[in-house]
TORKOL-4160 file (C-alpha; in steps of 0.2 Angstrom, whole numbers, padded with zeros to 4 digits, m for minus):
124
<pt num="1" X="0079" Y="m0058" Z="0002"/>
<pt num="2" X="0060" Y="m0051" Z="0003"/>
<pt num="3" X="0054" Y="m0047" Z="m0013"/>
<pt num="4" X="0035" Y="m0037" Z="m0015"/>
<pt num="5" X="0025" Y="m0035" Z="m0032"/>
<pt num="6" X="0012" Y="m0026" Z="m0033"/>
<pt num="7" X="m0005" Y="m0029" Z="m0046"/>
<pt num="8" X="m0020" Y="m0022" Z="m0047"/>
<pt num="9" X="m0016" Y="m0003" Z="m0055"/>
<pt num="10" X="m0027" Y="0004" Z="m0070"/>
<pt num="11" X="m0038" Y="0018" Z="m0075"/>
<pt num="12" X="m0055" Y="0023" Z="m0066"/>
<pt num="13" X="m0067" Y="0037" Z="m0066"/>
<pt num="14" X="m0068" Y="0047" Z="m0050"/>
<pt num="15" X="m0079" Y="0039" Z="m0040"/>
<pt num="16" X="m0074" Y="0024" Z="m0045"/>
<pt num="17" X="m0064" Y="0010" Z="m0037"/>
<pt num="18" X="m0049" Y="m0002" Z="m0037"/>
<pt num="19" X="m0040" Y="m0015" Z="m0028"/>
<pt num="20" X="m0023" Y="m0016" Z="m0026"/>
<pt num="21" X="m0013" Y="m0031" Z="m0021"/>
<pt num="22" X="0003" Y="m0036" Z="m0015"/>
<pt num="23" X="0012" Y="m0053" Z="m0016"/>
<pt num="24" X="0028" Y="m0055" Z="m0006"/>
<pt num="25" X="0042" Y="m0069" Z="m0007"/>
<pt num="26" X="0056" Y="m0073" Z="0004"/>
<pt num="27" X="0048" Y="m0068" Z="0021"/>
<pt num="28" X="0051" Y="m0085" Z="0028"/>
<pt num="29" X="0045" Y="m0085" Z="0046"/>
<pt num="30" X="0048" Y="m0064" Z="0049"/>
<pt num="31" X="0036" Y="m0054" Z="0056"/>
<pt num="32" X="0034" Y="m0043" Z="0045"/>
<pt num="33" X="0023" Y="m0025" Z="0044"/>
<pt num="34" X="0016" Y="m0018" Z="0029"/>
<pt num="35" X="0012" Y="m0003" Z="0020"/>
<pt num="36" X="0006" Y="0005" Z="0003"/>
<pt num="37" X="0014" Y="0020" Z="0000"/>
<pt num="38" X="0011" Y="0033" Z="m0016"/>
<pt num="39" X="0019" Y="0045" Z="m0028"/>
<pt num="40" X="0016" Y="0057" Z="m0039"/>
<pt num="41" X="0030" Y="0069" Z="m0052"/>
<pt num="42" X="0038" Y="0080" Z="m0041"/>
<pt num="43" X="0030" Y="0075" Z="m0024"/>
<pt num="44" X="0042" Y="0063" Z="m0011"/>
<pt num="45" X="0034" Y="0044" Z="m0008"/>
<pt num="46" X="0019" Y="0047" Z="0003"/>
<pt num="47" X="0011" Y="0038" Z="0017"/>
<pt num="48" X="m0007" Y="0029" Z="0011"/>
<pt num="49" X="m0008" Y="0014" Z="0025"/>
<pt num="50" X="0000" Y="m0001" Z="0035"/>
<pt num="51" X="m0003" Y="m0015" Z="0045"/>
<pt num="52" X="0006" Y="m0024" Z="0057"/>
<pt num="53" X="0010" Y="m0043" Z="0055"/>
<pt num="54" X="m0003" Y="m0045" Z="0069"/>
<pt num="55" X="m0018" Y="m0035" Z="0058"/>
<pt num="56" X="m0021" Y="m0027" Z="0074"/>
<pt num="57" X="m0013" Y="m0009" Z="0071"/>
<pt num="58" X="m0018" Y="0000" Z="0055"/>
<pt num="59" X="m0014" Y="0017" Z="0051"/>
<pt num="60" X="m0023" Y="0026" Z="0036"/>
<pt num="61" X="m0016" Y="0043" Z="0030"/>
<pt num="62" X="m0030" Y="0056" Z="0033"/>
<pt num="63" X="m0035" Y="0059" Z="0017"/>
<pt num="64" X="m0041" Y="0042" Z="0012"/>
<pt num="65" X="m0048" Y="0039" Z="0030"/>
<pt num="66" X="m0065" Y="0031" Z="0026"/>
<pt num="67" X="m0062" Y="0026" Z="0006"/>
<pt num="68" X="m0048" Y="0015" Z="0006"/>
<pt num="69" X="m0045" Y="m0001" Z="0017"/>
<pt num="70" X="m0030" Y="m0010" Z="0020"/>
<pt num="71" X="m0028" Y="m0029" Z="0024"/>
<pt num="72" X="m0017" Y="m0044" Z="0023"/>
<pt num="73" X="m0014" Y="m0064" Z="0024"/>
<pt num="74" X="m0001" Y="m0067" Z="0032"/>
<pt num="75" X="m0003" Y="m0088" Z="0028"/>
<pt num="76" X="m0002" Y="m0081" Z="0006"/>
<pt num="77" X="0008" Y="m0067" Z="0011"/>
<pt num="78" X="m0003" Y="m0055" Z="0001"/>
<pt num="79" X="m0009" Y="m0037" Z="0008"/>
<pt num="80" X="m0022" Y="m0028" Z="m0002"/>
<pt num="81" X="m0028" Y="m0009" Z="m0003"/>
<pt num="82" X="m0045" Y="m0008" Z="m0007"/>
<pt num="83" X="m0051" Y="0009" Z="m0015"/>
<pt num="84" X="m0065" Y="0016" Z="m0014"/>
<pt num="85" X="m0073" Y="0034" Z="m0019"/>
<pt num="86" X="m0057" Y="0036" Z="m0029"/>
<pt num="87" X="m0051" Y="0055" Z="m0030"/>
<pt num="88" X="m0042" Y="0064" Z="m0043"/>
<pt num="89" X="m0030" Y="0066" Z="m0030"/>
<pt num="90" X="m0029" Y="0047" Z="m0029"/>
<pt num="91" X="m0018" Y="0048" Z="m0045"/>
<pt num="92" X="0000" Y="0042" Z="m0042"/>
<pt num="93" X="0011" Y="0023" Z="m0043"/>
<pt num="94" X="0007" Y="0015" Z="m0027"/>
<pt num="95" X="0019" Y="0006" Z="m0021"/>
<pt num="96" X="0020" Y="m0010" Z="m0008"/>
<pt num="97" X="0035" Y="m0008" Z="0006"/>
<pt num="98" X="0038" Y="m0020" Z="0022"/>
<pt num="99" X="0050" Y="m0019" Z="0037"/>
<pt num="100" X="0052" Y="m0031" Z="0050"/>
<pt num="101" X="0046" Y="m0026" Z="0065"/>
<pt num="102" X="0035" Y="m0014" Z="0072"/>
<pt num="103" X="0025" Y="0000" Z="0061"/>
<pt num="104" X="0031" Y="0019" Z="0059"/>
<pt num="105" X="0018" Y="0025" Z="0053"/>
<pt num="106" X="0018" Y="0044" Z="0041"/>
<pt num="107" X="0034" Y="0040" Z="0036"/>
<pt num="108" X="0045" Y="0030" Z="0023"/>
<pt num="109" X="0060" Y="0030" Z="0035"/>
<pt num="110" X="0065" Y="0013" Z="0039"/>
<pt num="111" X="0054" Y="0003" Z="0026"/>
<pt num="112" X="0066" Y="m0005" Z="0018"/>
<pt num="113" X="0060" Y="m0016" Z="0004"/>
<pt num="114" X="0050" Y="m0010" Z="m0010"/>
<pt num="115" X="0039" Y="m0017" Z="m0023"/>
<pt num="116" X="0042" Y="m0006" Z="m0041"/>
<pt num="117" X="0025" Y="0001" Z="m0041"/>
<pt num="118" X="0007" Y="0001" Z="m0049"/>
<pt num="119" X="0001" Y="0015" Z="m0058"/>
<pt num="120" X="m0018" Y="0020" Z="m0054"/>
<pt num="121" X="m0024" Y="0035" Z="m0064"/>
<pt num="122" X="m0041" Y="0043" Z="m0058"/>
<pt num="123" X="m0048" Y="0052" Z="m0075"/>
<pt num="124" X="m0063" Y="0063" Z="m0070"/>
């Protein structure tokens, strides 16, 4: 019944940034936590960040600690990731998930809805 899209995906220099969003429909009144999570060819979906319903925990994979920044409104039931100092590395489709409940944080085991992905190339 959730449904997430995400926006924002394009083409920056390194060094450059972007901002992602993430609209989700179908909530209704569901706590709700929220992630982005990337992936590049060959590689499993990786952890980026999430945020609780709450917008009290956030967890940032170590890699982007200190560049990107995660946030949400839960009254528009938008999240956006906020790029900053964008990496090579940063190359992948990012993609918006939600699970009810609680954060699990590192992992894509147990988020159950998915957005189908923004693509965010990082030319040098």
């Amino acid at each position: 019944q959730v449904q997430l899209v995400e926006s924002g995906g394009g083409l920056v220099q390194a060094g450059g940034s972007l901002r992602l969003s993430c609209s989700a429909s179908g909530v209704g009144f569901r706590q709700y936590a929220m992630a982005w999570f990337r992936q590049t060819p060959g590689k499993e979906r990786e952890f980026v960040a999430a945020i609780s319903w709450s917008t009290e925990s956030i967890y940032y994979e170590d890699s982007v600690k200190g560049r990107f920044t995660i946030s949400r409104t839960r009254a528009q039931n938008t999240m956006a990731l906020q790029m900053n100092s964008l990496k090579l590395a940063d190359t992948a489709v990012y993609y918006c998930a939600a699970k009810e409940g609680a954060i699990i944080a590192g992992t894509d085991i147990g988020w159950n809805v998915w957005g189908q992905g923004t693509h965010v190339t990082v030319s040098q």
